[in-house]
C-alpha positions in Angstrom: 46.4 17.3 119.7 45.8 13.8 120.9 49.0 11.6 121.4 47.4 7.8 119.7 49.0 4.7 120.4 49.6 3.1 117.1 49.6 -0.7 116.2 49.1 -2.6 113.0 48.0 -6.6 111.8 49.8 -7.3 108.4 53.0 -5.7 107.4 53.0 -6.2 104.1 53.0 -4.2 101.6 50.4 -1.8 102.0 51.3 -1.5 105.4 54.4 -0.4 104.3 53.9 2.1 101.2 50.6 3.4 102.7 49.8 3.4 106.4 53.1 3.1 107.9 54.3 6.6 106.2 51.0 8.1 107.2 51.8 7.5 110.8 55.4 8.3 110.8 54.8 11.8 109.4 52.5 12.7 112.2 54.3 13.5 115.8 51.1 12.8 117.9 51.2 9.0 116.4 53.4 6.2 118.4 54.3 2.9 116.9 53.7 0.5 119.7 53.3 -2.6 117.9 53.4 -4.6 114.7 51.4 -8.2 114.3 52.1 -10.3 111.0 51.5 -14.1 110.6 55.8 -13.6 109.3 56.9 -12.2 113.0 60.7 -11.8 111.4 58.8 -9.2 108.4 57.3 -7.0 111.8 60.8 -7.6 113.1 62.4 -6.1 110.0 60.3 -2.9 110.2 61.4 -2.1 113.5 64.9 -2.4 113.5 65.6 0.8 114.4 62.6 0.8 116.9 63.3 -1.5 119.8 60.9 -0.2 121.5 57.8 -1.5 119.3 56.3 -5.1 120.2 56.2 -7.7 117.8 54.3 -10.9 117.8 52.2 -13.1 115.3 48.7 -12.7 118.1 46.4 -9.6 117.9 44.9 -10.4 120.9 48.3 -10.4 122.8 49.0 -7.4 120.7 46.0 -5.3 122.1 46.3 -7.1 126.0 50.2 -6.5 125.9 50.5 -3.1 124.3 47.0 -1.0 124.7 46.6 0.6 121.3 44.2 3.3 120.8 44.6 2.5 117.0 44.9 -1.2 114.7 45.4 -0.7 110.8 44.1 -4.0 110.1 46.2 -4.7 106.5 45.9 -8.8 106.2 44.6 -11.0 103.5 41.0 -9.9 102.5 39.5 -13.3 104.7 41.8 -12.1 107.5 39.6 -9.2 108.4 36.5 -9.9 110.3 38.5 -11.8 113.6 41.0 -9.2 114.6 38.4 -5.8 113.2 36.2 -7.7 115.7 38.4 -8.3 118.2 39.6 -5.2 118.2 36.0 -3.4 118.7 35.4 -5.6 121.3 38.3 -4.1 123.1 36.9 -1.1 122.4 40.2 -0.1 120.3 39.8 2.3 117.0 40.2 0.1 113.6 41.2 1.6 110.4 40.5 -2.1 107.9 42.0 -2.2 104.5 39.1 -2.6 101.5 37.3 -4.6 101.1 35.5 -4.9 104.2 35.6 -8.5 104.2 36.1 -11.8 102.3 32.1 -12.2 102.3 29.2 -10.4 102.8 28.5 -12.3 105.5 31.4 -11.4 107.2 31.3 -7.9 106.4 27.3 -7.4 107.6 28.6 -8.8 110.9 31.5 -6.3 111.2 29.4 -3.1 110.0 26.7 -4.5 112.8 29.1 -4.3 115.8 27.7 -1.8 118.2 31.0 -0.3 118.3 31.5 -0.4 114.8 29.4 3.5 114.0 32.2 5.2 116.6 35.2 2.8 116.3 36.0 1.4 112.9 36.6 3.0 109.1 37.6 1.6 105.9 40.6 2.9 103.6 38.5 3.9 100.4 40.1 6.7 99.5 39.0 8.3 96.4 36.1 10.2 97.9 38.2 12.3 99.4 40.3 13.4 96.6 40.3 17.0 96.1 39.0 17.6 92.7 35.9 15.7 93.1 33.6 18.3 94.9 34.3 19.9 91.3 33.9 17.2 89.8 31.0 16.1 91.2 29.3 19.9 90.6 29.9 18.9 86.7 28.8 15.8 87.1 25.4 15.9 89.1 24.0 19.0 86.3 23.3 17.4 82.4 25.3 14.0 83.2 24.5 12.1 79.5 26.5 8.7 80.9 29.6 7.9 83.2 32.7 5.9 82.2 35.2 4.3 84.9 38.5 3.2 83.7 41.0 1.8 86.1 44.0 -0.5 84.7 47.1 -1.2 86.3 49.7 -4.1 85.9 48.6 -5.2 89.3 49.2 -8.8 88.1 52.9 -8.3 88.3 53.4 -5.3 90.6 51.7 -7.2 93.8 51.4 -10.7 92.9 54.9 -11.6 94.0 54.7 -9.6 97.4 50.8 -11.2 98.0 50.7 -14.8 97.5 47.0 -15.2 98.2 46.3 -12.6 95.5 44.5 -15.5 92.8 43.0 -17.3 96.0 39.9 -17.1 95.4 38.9 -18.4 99.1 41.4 -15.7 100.9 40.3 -12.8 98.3 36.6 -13.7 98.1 37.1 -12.8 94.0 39.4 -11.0 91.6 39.6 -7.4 90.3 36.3 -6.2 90.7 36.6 -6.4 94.8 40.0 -6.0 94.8 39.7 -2.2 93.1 36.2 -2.1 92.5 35.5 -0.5 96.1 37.5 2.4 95.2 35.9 3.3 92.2 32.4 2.1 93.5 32.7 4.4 96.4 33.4 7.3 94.3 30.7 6.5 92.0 28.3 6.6 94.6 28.9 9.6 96.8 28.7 11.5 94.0 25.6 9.5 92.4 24.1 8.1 95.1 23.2 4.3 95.1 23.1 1.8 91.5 21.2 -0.7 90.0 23.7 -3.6 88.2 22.7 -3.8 84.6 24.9 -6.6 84.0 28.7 -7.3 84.5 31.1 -9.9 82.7 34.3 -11.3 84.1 37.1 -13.0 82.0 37.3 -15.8 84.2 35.1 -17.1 86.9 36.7 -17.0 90.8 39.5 -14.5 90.8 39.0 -12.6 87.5 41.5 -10.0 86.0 39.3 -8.2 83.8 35.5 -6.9 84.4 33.2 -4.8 82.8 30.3 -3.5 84.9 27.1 -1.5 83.7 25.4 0.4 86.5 22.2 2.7 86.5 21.9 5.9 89.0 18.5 6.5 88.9 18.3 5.8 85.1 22.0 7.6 84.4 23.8 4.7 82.6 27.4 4.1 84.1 30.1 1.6 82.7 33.0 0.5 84.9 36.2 -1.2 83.4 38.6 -2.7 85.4 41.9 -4.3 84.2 44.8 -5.2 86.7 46.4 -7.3 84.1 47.2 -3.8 81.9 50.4 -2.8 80.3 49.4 1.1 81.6 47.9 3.1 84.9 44.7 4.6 84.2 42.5 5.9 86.9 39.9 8.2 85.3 36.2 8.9 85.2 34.7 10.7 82.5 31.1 12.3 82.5 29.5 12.5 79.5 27.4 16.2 79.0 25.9 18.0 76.1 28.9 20.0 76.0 31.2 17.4 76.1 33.7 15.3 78.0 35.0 16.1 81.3 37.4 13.9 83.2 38.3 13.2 86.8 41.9 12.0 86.2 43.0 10.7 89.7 46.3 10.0 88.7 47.5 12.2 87.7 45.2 14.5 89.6 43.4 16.4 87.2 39.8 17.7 86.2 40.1 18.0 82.5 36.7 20.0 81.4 35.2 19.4 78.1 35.7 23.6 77.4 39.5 22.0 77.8 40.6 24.1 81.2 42.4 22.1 83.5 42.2 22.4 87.5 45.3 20.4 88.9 46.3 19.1 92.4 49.7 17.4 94.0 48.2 15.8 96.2 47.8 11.6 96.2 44.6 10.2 96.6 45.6 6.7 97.7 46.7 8.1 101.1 43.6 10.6 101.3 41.5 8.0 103.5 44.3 6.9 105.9 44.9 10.1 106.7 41.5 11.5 106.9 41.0 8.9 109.9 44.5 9.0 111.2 43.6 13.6 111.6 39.8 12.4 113.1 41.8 10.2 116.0 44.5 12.4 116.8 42.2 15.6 116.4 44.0 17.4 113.7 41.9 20.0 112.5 40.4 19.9 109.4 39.8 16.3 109.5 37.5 14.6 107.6 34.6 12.4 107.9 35.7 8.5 107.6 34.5 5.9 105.3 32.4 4.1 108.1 31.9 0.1 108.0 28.2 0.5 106.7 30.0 2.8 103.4 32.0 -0.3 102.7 29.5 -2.9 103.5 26.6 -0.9 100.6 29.7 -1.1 98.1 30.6 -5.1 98.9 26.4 -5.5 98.4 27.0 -4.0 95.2 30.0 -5.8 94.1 28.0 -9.1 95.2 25.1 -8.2 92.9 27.6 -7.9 90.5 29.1 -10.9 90.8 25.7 -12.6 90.7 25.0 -11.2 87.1 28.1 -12.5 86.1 27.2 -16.1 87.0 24.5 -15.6 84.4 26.7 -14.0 81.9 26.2 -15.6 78.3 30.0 -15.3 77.6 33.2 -14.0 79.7 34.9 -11.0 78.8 37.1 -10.8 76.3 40.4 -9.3 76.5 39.6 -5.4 76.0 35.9 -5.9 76.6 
């Protein structure tokens, strides 16, 4: 198996409850480095690893320390220079969703000529293992689709991401915050959507949205509250002989004859490690989430946002 040199930009906290365990629990992964606009927070996480660089500069990072592999975790409109940067150096990239701030920025990163070989994006719920299932349910007498995703984000990460309500360093609110996860589900099972129409609660950095999507005339609703008193991660399909529901949290496929087909495993981590098995060879390894993936979900999210300028009303509360 390949031995990778490991380095990462951003050490917050998805650094530290998602990609920094996925390396750690794989022997043919290093730590060689740790960049973070806070040098004394990558100085923290290497306490007992004297050995790792630290610094604030990802260009020093990659001329000082070589990495065959950046997670890039900083603020959404702290993407596009070091993924570039990176590519240019022809060093691997694994970028945090969304792709970028902008569309702009994100058609120049899926564009780099490197970017088809080089660089993936952590959208993980493709890969969770009851969606092939799922999806053989799903693709044969689907009536209608419902996404719901809720979680307290509001209070779980806005104390440990300051620029979380920015809307100029998020580039909007919930829908790109979580909406690439469940968009990217939605369409490797269904293929590519028409918006219908979407409504926000507030313009800029909304909390709440409702989106209606159409795969190839298959009506689709996605709700996403990260202001919620719950966790709810589930998409239901809609057939003549019932419900069934892809529960991806507590990883379950609940069929509408009321059979249950359960897994362990977490599908927040599937994507990290999916790339993190591709670079160091494991076998088994999946496919990635490539740059162009997360670039036709931001085009969608944009669309979205578009229909929500010409909204009549915003979203109530529940909506």
């Amino acid at each position: 198996m390949k031995r990778v040199r490991y380095a990462a930009l951003g050490c917050g906290r998805v650094f530290q409850r998602y990609h920094l365990p996925c390396a750690d629990e794989r022997d043919s992964m290093e730590l060689v480095a740790l960049a973070d606009t806070d040098v004394e927070r990558a100085r923290s996480l290497t306490a007992d690893r004297p050995q790792v660089w630290t610094g604030t500069s990802v260009d020093r990072l990659i001329e000082e320390t070589r990495p065959d592999l950046i997670s890039v975790c900083t603020p959404n409109d702290a993407h596009a220079g070091p993924v570039l940067a990176a590519l240019d150096a022809g060093v691997a990239v694994l970028c945090e969703k969304p792709l970028a701030a902008t569309v702009e920025e994100a058609r120049r990163m899926a564009a780099h000529p490197a970017a088809g070989k080089l660089l993936g994006v952590n959208m993980p719920f493709r890969f969770h293992p009851l969606l092939e299932a799922f999806a053989e349910v799903a693709r044969t007498g689907a009536q209608r689709v419902d996404f719901a995703f809720a979680t307290p984000g509001n209070r779980v990460w806005r104390a440990c991401t300051p620029w979380y309500t920015d809307a100029r360093r998020a580039g909007g609110g919930a829908l790109l915050d979580l909406g690439p996860h469940a968009l990217d589900l939605l369409m490797t099972v269904f293929g590519p959507p028409e918006v219908e129409a979407c409504e926000v609660d507030a313009p800029g950095v909304e909390e709440r949205v409702r989106l209606d999507l159409s795969f190839q005339g298959l009506p689709a609703t996605l709700r996403i509250d990260r202001a919620a008193r719950r966790l709810e991660t589930s998409v239901t399909v809609t057939t003549a002989d019932g419900d069934h529901v892809l529960d991806l949290r507590r990883g379950e496929l609940r069929r509408a004859d009321d059979t249950v087909e359960s897994t362990g495993d977490r599908a927040e981590l599937a994507a990290i490690s999916a790339y993190f098995d591709l670079l160091t060879g494991a076998p088994a390894a999946h496919p990635k989430v490539t740059a162009q993936d997360a670039l036709d979900v931001q085009l969608v999210v944009e669309s979205a946002y578009r229909r929500a300028e010409t909204a009549p009303a915003p979203l109530a509360q529940g909506g």
